[in-house]
C-alpha atoms as one frame of an Amber mdcrd trajectory, in Angstrom:
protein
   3.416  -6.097  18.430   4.607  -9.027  20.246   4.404  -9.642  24.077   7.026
 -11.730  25.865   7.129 -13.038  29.152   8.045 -10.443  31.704   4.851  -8.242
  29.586   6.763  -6.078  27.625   5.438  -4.610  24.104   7.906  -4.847  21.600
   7.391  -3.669  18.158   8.751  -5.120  15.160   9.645  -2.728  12.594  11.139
  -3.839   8.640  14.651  -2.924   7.939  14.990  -2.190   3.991  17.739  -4.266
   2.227  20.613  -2.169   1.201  21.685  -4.571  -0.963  19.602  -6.265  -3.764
  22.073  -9.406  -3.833  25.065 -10.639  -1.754  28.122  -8.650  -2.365  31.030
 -11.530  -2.965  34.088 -11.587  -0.907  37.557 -12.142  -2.017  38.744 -15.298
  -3.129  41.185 -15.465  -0.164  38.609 -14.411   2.388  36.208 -17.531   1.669
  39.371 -19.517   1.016  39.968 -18.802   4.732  36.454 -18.746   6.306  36.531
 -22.430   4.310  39.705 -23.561   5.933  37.928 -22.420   9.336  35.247 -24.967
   8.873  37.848 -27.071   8.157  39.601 -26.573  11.280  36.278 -26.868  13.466
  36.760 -23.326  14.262  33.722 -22.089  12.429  30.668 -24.782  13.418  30.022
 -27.400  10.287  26.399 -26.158  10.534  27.665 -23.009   8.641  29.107 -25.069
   5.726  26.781 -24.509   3.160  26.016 -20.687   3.828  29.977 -20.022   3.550
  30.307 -22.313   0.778  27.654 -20.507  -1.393  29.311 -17.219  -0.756  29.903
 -15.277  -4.235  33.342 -14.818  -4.383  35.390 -13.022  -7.173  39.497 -12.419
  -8.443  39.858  -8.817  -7.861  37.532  -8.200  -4.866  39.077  -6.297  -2.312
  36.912  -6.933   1.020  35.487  -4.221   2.522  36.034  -4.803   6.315  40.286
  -4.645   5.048  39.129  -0.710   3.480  37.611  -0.046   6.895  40.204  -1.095
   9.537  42.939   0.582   7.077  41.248   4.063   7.147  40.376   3.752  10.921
  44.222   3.047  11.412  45.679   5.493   9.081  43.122   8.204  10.628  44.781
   6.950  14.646  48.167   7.218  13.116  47.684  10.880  12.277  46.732  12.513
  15.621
């Protein structure tokens, strides 16, 4: 348990990996979070952790699955 400043017990707890590996993103996606850096509108610190990225032809990225469903689901009531 940690104590911070105002005397508060917090207690850290592990969070199990779901994954065993990072799951790559679409060529396009890191294409554009690359161009971003580019553009200064993701900081330059994050170069390298974007950069090594797996990335794959044929991924289809997950957050796209996600907002499609939520919207198709609105769309219907």
């Amino acid at each position: 348990m940690n104590v911070n400043d105002k005397n508060m017990l917090w207690e850290s707890i592990n969070i199990p990996k779901k994954y065993n590996e990072q799951l790559p993103v679409s060529l396009a996606k890191k294409r554009d979070l690359m161009n971003l850096i580019k553009k200064g509108v993701i900081p330059q610190d994050y170069f390298s952790f974007f950069d090594n990225l797996p990335s794959a032809n044929g991924i289809r990225d997950q957050a796209l699955w996600n907002l499609d469903d939520e919207q198709e689901t609105l769309d219907e009531h």
